[in-house]
N, C-alpha and C positions, 0 to 999 in steps of 0.2 A: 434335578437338584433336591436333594434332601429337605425335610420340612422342617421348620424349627422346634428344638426341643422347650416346647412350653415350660415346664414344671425348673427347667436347669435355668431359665431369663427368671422363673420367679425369684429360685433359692437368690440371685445371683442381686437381685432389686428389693429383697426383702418382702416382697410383697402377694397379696392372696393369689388363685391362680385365674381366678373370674376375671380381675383385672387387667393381668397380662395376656387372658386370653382377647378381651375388650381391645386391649391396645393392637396385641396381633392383629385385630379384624380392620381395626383402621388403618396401620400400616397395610395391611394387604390392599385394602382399598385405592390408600395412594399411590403403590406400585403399578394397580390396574391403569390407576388414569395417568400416571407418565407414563407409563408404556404404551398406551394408546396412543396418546401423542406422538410419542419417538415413533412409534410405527406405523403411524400415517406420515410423519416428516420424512422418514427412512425411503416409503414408498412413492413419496414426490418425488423428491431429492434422486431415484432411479429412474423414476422415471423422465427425468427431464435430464438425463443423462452428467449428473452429480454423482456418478457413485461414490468416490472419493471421502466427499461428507456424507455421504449415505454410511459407510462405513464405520467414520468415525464418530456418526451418532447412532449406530448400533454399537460398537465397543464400549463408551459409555452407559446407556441403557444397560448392556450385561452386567458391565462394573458394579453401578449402583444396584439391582437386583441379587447382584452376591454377596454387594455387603452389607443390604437392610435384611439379609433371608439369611445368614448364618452366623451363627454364636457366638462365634471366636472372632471375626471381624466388627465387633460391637465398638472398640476404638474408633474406629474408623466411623462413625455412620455421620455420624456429625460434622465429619471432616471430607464427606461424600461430595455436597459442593463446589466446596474449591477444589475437589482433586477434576470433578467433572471441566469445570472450567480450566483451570490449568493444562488438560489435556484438549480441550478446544481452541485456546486462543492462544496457547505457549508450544503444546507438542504438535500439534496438527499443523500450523504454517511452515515448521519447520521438514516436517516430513513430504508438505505438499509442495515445500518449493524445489526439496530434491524431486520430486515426481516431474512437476514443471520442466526442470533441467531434461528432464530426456524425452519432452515432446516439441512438436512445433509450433507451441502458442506462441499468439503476438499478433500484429494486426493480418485479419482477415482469417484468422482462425482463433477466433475469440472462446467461440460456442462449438457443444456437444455437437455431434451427429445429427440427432435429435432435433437441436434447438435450431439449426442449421438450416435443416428441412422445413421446420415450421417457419419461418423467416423468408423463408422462397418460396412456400404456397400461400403466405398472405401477400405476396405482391400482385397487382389487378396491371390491366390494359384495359383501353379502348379500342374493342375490334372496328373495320370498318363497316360496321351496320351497327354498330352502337350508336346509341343517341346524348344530346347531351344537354344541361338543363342549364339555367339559371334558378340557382334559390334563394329563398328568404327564409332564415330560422327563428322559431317560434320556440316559447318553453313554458311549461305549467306552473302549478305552484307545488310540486312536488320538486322540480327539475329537472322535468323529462324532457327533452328535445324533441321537436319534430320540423319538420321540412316542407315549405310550399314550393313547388316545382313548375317553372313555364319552362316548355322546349327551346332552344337559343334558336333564332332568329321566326320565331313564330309568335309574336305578343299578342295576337286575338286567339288563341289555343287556350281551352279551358285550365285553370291552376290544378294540381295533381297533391294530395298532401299526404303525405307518408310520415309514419313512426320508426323507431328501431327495430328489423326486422320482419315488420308486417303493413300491408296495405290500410287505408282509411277506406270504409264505404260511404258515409255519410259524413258533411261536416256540414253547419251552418255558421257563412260569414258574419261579421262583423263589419263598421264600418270600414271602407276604402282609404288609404291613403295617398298622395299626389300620385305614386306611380300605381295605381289603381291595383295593390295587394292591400289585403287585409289586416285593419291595426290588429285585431284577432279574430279568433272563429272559435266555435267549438263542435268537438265531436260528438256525434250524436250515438248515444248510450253506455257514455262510460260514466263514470263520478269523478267528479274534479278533473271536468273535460274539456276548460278555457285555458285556451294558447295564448298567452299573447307574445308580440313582435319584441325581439331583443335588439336592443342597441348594437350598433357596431361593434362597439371597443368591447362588449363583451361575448359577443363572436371571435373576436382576433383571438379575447385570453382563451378560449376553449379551443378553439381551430386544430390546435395538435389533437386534443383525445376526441372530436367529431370525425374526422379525418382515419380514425381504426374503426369506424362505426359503419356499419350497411345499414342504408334506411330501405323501408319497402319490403314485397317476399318476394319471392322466386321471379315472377315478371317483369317485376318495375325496378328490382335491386338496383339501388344506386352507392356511390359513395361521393363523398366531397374531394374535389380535388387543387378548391383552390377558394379564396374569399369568399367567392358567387360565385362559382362553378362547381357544375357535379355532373356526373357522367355513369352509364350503365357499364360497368366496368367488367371485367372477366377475370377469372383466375390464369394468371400465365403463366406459372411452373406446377407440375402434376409428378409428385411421385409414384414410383413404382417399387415397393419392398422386395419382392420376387426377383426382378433385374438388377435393383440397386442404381435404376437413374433416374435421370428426372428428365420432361419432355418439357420444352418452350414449345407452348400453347400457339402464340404469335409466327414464331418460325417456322416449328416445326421441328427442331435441332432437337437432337438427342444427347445427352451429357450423362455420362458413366462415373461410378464414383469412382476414386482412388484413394483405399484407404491407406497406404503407402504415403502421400502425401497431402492427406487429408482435402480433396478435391474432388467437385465435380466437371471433369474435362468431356468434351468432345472428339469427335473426329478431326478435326479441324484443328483441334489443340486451341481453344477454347473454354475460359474456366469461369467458372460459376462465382462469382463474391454475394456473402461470405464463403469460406470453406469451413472447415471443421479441425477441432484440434484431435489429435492422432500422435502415439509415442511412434517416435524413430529414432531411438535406438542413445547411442552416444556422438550422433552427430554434432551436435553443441561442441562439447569436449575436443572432438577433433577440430573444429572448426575453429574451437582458440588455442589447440596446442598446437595444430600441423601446419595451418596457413600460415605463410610468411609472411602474407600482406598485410595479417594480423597481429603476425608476434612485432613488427618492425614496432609500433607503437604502443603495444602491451606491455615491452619490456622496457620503455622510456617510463611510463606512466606505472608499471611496478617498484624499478628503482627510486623512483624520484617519491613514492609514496612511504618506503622503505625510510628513505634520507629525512622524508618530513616527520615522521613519526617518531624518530631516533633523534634528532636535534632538537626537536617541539620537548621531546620529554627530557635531554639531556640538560640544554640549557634551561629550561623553565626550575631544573632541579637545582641547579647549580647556584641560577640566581637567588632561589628563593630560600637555600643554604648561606649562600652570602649574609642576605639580607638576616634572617634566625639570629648567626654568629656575630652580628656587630649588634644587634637588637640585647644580646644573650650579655652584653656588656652594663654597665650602670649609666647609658644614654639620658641626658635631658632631654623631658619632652617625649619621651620614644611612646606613650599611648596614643598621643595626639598622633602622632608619624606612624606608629603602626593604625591606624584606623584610619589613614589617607593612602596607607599601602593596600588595605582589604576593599577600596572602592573598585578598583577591575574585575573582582573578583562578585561584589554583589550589583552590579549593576548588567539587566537581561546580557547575553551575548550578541541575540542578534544586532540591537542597537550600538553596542561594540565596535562590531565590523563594520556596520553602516557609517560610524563614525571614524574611521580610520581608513576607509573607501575614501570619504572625503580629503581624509587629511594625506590622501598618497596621489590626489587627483594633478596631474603635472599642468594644470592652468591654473588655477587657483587653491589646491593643496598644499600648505605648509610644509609637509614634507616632502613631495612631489618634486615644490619649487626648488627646495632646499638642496633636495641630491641631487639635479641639475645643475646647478651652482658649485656642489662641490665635485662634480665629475668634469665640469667647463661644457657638456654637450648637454641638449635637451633630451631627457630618459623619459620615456612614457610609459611607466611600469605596469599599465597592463597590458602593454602590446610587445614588451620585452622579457622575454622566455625565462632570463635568468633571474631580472631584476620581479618579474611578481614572486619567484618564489620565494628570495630574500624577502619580500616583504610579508607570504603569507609564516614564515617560520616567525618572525618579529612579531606578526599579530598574535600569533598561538601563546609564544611565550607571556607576551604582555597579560594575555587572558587565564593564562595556568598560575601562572609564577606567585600570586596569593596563595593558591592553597598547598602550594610547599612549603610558604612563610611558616602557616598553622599548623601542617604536622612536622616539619623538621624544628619548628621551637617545642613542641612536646616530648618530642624523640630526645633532643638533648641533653632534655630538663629528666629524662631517666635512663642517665648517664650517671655510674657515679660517680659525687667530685673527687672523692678520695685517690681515684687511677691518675686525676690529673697531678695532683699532688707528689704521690709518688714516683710521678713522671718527673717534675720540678726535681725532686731530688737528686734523681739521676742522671739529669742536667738537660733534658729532651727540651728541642726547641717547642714554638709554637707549632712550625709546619709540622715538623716528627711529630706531635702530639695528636696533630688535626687526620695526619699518614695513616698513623698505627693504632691510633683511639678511637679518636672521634669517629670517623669514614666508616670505618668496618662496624663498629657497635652500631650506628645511623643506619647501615646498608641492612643490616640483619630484621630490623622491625618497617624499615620504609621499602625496601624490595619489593614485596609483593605488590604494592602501591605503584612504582614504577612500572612493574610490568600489567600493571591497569591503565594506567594514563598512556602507555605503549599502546596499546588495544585499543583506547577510546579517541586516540589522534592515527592511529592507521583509519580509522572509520570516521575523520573529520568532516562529514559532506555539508554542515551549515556554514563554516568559514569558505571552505571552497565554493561552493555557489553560489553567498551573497555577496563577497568578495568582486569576483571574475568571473565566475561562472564555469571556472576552465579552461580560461584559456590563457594566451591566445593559441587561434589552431591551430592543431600540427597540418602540415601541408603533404596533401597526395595519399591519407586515409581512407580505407573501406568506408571505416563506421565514422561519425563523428568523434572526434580527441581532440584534445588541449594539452597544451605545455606544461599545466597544474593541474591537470584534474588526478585526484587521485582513484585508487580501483573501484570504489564508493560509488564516485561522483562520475566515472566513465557507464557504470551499471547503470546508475538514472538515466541516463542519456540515450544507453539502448533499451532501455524500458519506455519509457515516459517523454523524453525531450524531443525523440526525432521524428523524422515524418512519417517511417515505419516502426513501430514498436514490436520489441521482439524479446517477447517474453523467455520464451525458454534460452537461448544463449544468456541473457541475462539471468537468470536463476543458476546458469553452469558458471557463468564466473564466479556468483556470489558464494556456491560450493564449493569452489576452489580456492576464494579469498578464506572462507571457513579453514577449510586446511592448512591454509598458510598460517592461518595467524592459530591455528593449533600446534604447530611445529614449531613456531618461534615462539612460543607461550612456553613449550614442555623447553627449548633449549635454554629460554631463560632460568625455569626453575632449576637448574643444574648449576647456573651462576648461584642458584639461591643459595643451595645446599652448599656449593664453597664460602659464602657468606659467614651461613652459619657456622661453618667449622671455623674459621676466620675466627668470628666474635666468641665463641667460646675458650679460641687460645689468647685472647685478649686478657 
C-alpha cells in the first residue's frame, strides 16, 4: 500500500506540514494498536476453530487500514465505524447463516473440530486403582481455594491439603472442629498463608467452576466430583493428530473421525458426543425440497402463511380506509374517536395478544364463549385448525388496522379536491369516484407500504407464538408443525423448541423464505408500476 501523500492532506486541511506530519504519526500509532488487536482476535478466533469471524475481522481490519492510509477515501474515515459494524452485525449474520445452511450444526455438533477435541480430553474417569477422598474446602483472603483431603472410608489417615495444581509440603493446623478438621491452618512459607473453612452454601455457589479445577501435582491430582467427594481421576479420551482418533483411555475403543459427518465413530459403529460441525453439501435443501414427509406439511404451513399475510394486510387496509373515509367527513366528536381508534395501535403488542388469548379462551373468554353460542357447538379455537386461524387474522388486523387510519387519512388529504369536483359535474357516483380516484391515486403513494406490512406479517413470529404457539399439531410429522405456525414460527421450532436442535436445515429454510419473499416483493413491484401509470392517467 502506497504511503500517504503528506504535503496533498496538508494543501487539502490548509494547514503546515509539521502538523500533518504530527497527525500522520498518531494515526499510524492507532492503526498499529488496532491492528494488533484484530490480529491477536484473528489468531484466537483460528485458532479455536472460528475461522468464519476470523475472516470477517480481517476484512474489516483491511477496510479500515485503507481508508485511514489513502487520500481519496478521507470521506469515509469518519464513517469508518459504522461501516465496520454494519459489516459485523448486519452483513456477517447474513452471510453466516447462508454458510450454516450447508452444514450440519444443530445439537451435537455445536463446536469446531477443535473445540470438539478439547471437550473430550478434559473429560476424567476413575480407573480402578484410583482413590478417592472426602474433602473440606478452605479459601484465603485472596480467594484462592484449597482442599483438605481424608481417604473415604479411612478417618484416622492423616489430612492431605492441596492447592490448584500443586502439592502442600508443610501446613500448621488451627483449631479442630466437631468432625475433628481444621477451622483453618496455614501454609507454611508463603504470605497470606491462612485458610480458612468455607461455609457450605458457598461451596455449592462455586461447585461448578471448582469442579474444572485439578488440585494437587502430578501424584496426588485430584478433582472434585461432587459436594464432598473428590477422586484421582484420569484423562479418558486421548487424541491422536496423525491418525485423526481419539482412544478411550477406560475401554480401550478406538473412534476414528468422520469428517463427512462430522464424527467420531468406532468399529462398532459407536459415536463420540459432541461431534463437530462440518459443511455437507446441500443436504438441507434437499431434505426440504425432495422429502415428501416433509413437503406434506411444508406446504400446508407455506400456504396458510401466504393467506395470513395477504388477508392481515388486505383487511387491515381496507378497514382502516373505511375508517380515514368516514373520519375525512365533518364527524362530531371524531378527535375524541379518532384517539380511541389509535389505542390498538399504541398500547405494547405483546400484551395485545395476551389479552385477546384470554378473550378467545372457550371457558371463560368472551369471545370464546360467544362463538360457541353462535355456532350452537362448543369451538375450542385453539385446538381447532380452522377456527385459530380466523382468529389469528382478526388479531393481526385489530393490531395493524390504526396505522392505515394514519397514513390513508394523509394520503387523502393529498388528493386533490378539485378531481372530485369535476367528477360531481360529470355526474360520477360516490362508488365511480372512490373506483377511478380515490383507490388508484391512494395505491400509487400507499403501495409500497402494503408491500411492507406483506413482509412484516409473512414474518409474524410474536402473534404466532404468544398466541398458540403453533398450533394445534399437525398429526404424523417428521419435525414438530402446527396448523398456525407460519414458516417463521416452524424455523423456531427446528432451531430452538425441539428436543434436537438443527441448526443448519433451519438456516436453509430461512434462505429459502429469503427468496420467497424476494420474488413476491419484485412481483409486487410490477403491481406498483401499473399503479403508477394508473395514477398518472388519473
Amino acid at each position: 500500500m502506497r504511503a500517504v501523500n503528506v504535503q496533498e492532506e496538508s494543501d487539502k486541511k490548509g494547514k503546515g506540514g509539521s502538523l500533518t506530519a504530527s497527525s500522520l504519526a498518531l494515526r499510524l500509532l492507532g492503526l498499529m494498536i488496532f491492528d494488533a488487536g484484530a490480529l491477536w482476535m484473528i489468531l484466537t478466533m483460528w485458532g479455536d476453530g472460528y475461522w468464519q469471524f476470523a475472516v470477517v475481522i480481517a476484512f474489516i481490519t483491511v477496510m479500515i487500514n485503507y481508508i485511514w492510509l489513502r487520500p481519496e477515501t478521507y470521506p469515509l474515515r469518519w464513517m469508518s465505524p459504522g461501516l465496520a459494524f454494519m459489516v459485523l452485525i448486519s452483513v456477517y449474520p447474513i452471510i453466516y447463516t447462508v454458510y450454516i445452511s450447508f452444514t450440519n450444526y444443530g445439537t451435537g455438533h455445536l463446536l469446531p473440530k477443535v473445540q470438539a477435541i478439547e471437550v473430550l480430553e478434559q473429560r476424567r474417569y476413575l480407573p480402578e486403582s484410583g482413590l478417592a477422598y472426602n474433602f473440606t474446602l478452605y479459601q484465603n483472603a485472596f480467594g484462592e481455594f484449597a482442599l483438605v483431603l481424608t481417604p473415604e472410608g479411612d478417618s484416622e489417615a492423616e489430612p492431605i491439603v492441596v492447592l490448584p495444581e500443586q502439592d502442600v509440603e508443610e501446613t500448621e493446623f488451627g483449631p479442630l472442629a466437631d468432625d475433628g478438621l481444621p477451622v483453618n491452618f496455614v501454609v507454611v512459607g508463603q504470605e497470606d498463608n491462612r485458610f480458612e473453612r468455607v461455609p457450605r452454601a458457598a461451596l455449592l455457589r462455586a461447585l461448578s467452576d471448582l469442579q474444572q479445577t485439578t488440585f494437587g501435582g502430578e501424584e496426588t491430582a485430584v478433582q472434585i466430583r461432587g459436594i464432598d467427594r473428590a477422586a484421582a481421576l484420569q484423562q479418558r479420551y486421548t487424541y491422536n493428530e496423525e491418525t485423526d482418533t481419539i482412544t478411550d483411555n477406560q475401554t480401550g475403543v478406538v473412534y476414528i473421525g468422520n469428517d463427512e459427518r462430522g464424527e467420531f465413530i468406532s468399529a462398532e459403529g459407536q459415536v463420540l458426543i459432541p461431534g463437530y460441525t462440518v459443511p455437507i453439501g446441500f443436504r438441507n435443501y434437499q431434505r426440504f425440497l425432495g422429502n415428501p414427509a416433509f413437503r406434506g406439511p411444508l406446504v400446508l404451513i407455506f400456504v396458510w402463511t401466504v393467506m395470513f399475510a395477504l388477508f392481515s394486510t388486505v383487511l387491515s387496509f381496507a378497514l382502516g380506509l373505511m375508517i380515514a373515509l368516514v373520519f375525512g367527513r365533518n364527524m362530531p366528536g371524531q378527535k375524541v374517536i379518532k384517539s380511541l381508534l389509535i389505542i390498538p395501535f399504541a398500547i405494547p403488542g405483546v400484551l395485545t395478544i395476551l389479552v385477546w388469548r384470554g378473550l378467545w379462551n372457550p371457558v371463560n373468554g368472551i369471545v370464546g364463549i360467544w362463538l360457541s353460542e353462535l355456532m350452537g357447538t362448543p369451538i375450542n379455537v385453539f385446538a381447532d385448525a380452522f377456527w385459530v386461524k380466523v382468529a389469528l387474522i382478526i388479531i393481526n388486523v385489530w393490531l395493524a388496522y390504526p396505522y392505515y387510519v394514519l397514513i390513508n387519512s394523509g394520503a387523502l388529504q393529498a388528493i386533490p379536491q378539485d378531481m372530485y369536483e369535476a367528477a360531481d359535474i360529470d355526474g360520477a357516483n360516490a362508488w365511480h369516484q372512490f373506483r377511478a380516484l380515490t383507490l388508484p391515486l391512494l395505491l400509487v403513494g400507499v403501495g409500497p407500504l402494503l408491500i411492507g406490512s406483506f413482509l412484516v406479517n409473512f414474518n409474524s413470529f410474536n402473534l404466532i407464538y404468544l398466541f398458540n404457539n403453533g398450533g394445534p399439531p399437525i398429526v404424523g410429522t417428521p419435525t414438530p408443525a402446527g396448523h398456525s405456525d407460519i414458516l417463521i414460527s416452524y424455523v423456531y421450532r427446528l432451531a430452538f423448541a425441539s428436543a434436537g436442535q438443527d441448526f443448519g436445515y433451519a438456516s436453509a429454510i430461512t434462505v429459502i423464505i429469503f427468496f420467497i419473499l424476494a420474488t413476491i416483493t419484485l412481483f409486487q413491484y410490477r403491481f406498483m408500476r401499473t399503479w403508477e401509470r394508473v395514477g398518472e392517467s388519473v
